[in-house]
BAFI-169524 format. One line per 5 residues: for each residue x, y negated, z negated of N, C-alpha, C. Coordinates in pm, 1 decimal. Example, Ala and Ser with C-alpha at 12.3 -4.5 7.8 and 13.67 -1.06 7.14 Angstrom:
1319.0/569.0/-780.0/1230.0/450.0/-780.0/1320.0/330.0/-780.0 | 1285.0/225.0/-708.0/1367.0/106.0/-714.0/1290.0/-3.0/-787.0 .
//
This chain:
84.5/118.9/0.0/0.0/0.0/0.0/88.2/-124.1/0.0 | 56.1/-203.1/62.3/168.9/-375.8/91.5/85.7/-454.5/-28.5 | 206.6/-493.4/-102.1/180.8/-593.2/-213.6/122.9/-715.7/-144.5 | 77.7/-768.5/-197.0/-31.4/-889.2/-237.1/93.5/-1022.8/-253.8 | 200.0/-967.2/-311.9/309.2/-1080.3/-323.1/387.3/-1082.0/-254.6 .
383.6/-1202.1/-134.5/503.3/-1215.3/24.3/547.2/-1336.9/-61.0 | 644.4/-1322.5/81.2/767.2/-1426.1/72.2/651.9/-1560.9/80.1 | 709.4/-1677.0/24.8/595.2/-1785.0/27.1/514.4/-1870.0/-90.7 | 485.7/-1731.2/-122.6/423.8/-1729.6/-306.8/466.0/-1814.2/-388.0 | 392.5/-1875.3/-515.0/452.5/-1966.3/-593.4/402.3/-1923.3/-710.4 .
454.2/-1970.7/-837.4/399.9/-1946.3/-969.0/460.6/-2015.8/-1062.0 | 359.6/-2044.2/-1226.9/461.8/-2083.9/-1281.0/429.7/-1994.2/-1387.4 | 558.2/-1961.7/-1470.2/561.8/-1850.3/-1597.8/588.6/-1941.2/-1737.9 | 512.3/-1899.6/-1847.4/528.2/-2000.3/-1948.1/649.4/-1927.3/-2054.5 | 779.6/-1937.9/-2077.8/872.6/-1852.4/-2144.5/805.9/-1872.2/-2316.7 .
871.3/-1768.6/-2394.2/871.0/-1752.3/-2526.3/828.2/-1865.9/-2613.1 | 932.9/-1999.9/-2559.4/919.4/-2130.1/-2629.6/786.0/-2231.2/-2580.6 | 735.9/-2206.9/-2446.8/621.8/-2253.3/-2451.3/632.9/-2345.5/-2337.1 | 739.0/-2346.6/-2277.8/768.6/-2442.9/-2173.7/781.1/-2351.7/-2030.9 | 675.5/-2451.2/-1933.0/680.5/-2357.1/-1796.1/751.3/-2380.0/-1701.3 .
765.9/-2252.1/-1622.7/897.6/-2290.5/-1523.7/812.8/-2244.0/-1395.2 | 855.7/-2298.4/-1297.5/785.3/-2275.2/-1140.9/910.1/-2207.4/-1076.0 | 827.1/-2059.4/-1026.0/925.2/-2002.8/-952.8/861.5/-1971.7/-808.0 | 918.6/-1937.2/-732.8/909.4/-1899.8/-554.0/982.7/-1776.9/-520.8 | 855.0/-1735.3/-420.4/907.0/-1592.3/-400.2/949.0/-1626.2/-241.8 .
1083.6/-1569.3/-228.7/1155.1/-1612.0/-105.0/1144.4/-1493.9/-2.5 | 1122.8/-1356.4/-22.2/1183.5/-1265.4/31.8/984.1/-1175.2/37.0 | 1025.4/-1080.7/122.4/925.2/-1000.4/160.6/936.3/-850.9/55.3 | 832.2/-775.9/8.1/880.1/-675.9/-52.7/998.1/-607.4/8.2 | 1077.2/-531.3/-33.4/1163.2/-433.1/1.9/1077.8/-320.0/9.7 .
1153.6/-183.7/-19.9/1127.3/-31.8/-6.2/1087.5/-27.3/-161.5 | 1127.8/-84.9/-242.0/1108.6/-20.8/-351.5/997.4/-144.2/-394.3 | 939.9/-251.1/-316.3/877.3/-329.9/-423.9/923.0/-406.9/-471.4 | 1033.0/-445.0/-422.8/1091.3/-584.6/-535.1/1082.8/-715.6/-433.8 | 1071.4/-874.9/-507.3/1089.7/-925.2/-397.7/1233.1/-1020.6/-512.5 .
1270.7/-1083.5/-437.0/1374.8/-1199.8/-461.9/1336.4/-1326.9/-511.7 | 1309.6/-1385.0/-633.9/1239.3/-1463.5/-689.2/1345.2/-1580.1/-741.1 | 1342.3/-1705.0/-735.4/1452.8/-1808.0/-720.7/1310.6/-1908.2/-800.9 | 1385.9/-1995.8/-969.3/1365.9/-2091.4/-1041.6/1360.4/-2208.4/-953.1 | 1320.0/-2278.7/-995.5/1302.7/-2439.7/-939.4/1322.1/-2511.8/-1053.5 .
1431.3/-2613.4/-1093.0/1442.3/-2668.8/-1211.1/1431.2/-2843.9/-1162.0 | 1463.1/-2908.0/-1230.8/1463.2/-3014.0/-1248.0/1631.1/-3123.2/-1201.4 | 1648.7/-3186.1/-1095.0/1734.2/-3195.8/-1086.3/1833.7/-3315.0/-1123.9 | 1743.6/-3382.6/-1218.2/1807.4/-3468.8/-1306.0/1906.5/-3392.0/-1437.2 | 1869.1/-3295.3/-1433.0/1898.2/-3224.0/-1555.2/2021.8/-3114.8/-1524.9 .
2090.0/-3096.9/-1409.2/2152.9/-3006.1/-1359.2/2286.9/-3111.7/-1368.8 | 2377.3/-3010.3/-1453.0/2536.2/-3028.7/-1476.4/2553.1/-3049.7/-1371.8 | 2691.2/-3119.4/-1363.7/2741.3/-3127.9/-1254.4/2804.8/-2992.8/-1172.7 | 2829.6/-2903.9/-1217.1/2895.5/-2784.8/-1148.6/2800.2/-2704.9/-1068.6 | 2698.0/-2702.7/-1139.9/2566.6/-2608.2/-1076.7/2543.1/-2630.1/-935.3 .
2468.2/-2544.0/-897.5/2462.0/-2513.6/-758.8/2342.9/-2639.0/-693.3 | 2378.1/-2729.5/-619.3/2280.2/-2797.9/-523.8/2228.0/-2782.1/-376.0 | 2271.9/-2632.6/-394.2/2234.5/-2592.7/-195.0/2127.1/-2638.7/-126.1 | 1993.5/-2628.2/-199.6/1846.8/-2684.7/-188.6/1817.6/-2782.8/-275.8 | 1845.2/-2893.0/-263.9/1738.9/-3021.9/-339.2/1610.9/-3016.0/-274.1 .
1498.6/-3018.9/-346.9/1333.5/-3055.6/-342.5/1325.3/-3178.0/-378.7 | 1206.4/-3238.6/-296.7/1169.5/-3407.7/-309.9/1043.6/-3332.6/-353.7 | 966.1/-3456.3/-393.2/841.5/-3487.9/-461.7/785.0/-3470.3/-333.8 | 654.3/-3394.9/-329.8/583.8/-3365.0/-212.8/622.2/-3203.3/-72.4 | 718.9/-3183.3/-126.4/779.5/-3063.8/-30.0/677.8/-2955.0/-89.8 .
589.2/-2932.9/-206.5/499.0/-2860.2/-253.5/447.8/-2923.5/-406.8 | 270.7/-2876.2/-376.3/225.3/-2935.9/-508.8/236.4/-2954.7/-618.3 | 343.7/-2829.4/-650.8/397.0/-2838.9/-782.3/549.0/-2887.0/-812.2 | 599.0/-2957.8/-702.7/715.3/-3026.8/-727.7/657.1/-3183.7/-742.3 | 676.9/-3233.5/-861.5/681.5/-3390.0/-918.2/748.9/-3456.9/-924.2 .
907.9/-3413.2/-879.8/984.2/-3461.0/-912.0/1150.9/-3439.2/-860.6 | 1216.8/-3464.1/-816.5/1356.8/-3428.5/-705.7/1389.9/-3313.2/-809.4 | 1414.1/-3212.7/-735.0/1430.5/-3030.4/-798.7/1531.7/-2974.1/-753.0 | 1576.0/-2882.9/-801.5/1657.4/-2797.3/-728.5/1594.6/-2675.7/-728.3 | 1655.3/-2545.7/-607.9/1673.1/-2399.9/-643.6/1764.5/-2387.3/-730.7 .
1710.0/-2271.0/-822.3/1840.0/-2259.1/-936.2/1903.1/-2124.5/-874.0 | 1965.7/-2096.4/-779.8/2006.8/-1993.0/-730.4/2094.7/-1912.6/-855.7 | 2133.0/-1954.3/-930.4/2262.4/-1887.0/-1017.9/2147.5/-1815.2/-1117.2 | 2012.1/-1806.5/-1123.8/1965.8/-1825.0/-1192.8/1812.8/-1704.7/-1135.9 | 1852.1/-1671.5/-1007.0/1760.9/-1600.7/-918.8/1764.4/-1476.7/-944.6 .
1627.3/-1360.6/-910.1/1615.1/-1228.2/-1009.0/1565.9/-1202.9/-878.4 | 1555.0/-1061.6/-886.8/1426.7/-934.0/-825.8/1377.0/-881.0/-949.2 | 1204.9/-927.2/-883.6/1097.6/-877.5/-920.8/1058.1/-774.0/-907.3 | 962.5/-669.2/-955.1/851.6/-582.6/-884.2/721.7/-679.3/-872.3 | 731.5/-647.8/-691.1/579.2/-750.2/-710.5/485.1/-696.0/-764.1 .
451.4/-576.7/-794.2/287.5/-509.0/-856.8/318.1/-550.6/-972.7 | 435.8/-602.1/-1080.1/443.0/-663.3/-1190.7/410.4/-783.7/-1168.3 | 465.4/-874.3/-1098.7/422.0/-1009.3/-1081.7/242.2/-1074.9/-1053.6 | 195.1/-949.7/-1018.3/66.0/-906.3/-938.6/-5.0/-905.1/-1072.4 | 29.8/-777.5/-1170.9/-15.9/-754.5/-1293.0/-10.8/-894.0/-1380.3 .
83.8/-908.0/-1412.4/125.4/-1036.3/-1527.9/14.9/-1130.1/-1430.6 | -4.4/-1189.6/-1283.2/-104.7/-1264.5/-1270.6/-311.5/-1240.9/-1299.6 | -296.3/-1111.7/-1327.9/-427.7/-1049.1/-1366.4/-465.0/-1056.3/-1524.1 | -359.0/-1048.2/-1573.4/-312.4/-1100.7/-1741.1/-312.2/-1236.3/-1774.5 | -305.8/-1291.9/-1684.3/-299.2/-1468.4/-1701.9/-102.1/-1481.7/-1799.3 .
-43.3/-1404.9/-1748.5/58.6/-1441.9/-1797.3/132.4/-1506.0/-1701.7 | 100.1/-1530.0/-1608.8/171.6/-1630.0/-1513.7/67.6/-1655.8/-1434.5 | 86.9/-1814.1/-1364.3/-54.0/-1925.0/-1306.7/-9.6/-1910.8/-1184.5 | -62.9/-1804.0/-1043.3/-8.7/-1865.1/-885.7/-62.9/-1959.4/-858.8 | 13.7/-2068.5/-791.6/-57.4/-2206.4/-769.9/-3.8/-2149.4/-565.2 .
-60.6/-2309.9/-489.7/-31.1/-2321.5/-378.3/96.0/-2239.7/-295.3 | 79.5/-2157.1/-186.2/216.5/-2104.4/-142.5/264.2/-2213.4/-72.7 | 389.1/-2204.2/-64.3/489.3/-2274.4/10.1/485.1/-2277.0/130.5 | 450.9/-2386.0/228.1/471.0/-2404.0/349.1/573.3/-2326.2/425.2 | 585.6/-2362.0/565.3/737.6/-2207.2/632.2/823.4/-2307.5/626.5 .
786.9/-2434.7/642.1/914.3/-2543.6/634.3/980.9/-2555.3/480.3 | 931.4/-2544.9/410.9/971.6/-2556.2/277.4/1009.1/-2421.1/216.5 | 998.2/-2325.4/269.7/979.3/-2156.1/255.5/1143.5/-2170.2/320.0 | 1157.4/-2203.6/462.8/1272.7/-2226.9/542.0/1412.3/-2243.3/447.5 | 1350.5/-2422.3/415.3/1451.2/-2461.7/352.7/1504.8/-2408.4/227.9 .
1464.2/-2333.1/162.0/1477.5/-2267.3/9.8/1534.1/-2160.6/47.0 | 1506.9/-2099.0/136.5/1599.3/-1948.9/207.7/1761.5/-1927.1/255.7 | 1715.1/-2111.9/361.5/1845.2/-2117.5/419.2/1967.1/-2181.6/275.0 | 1880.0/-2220.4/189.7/1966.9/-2279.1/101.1/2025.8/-2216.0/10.3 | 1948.9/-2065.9/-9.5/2033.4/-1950.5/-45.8/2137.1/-1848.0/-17.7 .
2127.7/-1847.0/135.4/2224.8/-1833.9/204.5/2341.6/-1922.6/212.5 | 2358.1/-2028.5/184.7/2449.7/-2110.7/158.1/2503.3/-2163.3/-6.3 | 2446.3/-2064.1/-49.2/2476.6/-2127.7/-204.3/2609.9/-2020.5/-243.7 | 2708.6/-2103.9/-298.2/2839.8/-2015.0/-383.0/2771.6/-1921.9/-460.0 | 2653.5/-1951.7/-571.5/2602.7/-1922.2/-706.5/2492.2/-1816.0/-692.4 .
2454.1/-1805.0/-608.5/2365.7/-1673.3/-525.3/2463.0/-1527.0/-579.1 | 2389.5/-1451.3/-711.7/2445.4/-1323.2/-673.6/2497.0/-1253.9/-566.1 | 2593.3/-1172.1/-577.1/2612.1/-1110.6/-425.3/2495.6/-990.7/-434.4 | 2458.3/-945.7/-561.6/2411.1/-793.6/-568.6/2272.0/-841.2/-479.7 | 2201.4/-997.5/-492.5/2066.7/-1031.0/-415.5/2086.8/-1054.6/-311.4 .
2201.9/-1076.5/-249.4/2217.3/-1113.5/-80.2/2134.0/-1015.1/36.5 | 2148.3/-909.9/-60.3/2058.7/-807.0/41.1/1918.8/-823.4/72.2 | 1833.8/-896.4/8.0/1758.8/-955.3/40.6/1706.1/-1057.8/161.2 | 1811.7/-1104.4/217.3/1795.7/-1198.6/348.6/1759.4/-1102.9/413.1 | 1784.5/-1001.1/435.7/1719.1/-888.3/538.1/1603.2/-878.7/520.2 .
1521.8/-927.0/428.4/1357.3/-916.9/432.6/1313.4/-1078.0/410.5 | 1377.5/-1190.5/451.5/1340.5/-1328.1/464.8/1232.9/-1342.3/572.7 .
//
């Protein structure tokens, strides 16, 4: 059965402390179900060393307010039927998917990032 969660997808997850983070699903399931899931932080707030491959402006998607980054150093694989579940739980909110232009730019900007695991690179094969 094809998950419900493609590349495109958006969400935000509320952590332990109570504060939510908006993440994007970049990648298409794999074989096993996982997809490649990349943070969106805040880019006033990013050290100087951290990775800036993708800056987000205000308006590139509804839930960016504010100039963002991908936090590539910072990017996981999911199981989407978990991500699927936890959204049936109300433990995480899907809001609006990501346009292909803005889908684009967050992809190509992982491919170009130093801070990109190598073990997730395998993932561009399902972009």
């Amino acid at each position: 059965m094809k998950s419900a969660i493609v590349k495109g997808k958006a969400f935000w997850e509320v952590d332990r402390s109570g504060v939510k983070h908006l993440y994007f699903v970049l990648s298409e399931p794999n074989i096993d179900d996982r997809v490649l899931v990349v943070n969106i932080t805040d880019a006033s707030g990013v050290p100087a060393g951290r990775d800036k491959s993708c800056v987000l402006n205000l308006g590139e998607h509804p839930a960016i307010t504010k100039k963002s980054v991908a936090y590539y150093f910072r990017a996981i694989e999911l199981n989407a039927s978990a991500i699927i579940s936890e959204i049936n739980k109300k433990g995480i909110n899907q809001v609006e998917d990501l346009s292909e232009s803005t889908l684009k730019k967050i992809q190509d900007g992982a491919k170009r990032s130093p801070l990109l695991p190598n073990k997730l690179k395998k993932y561009f094969d399902n972009f």
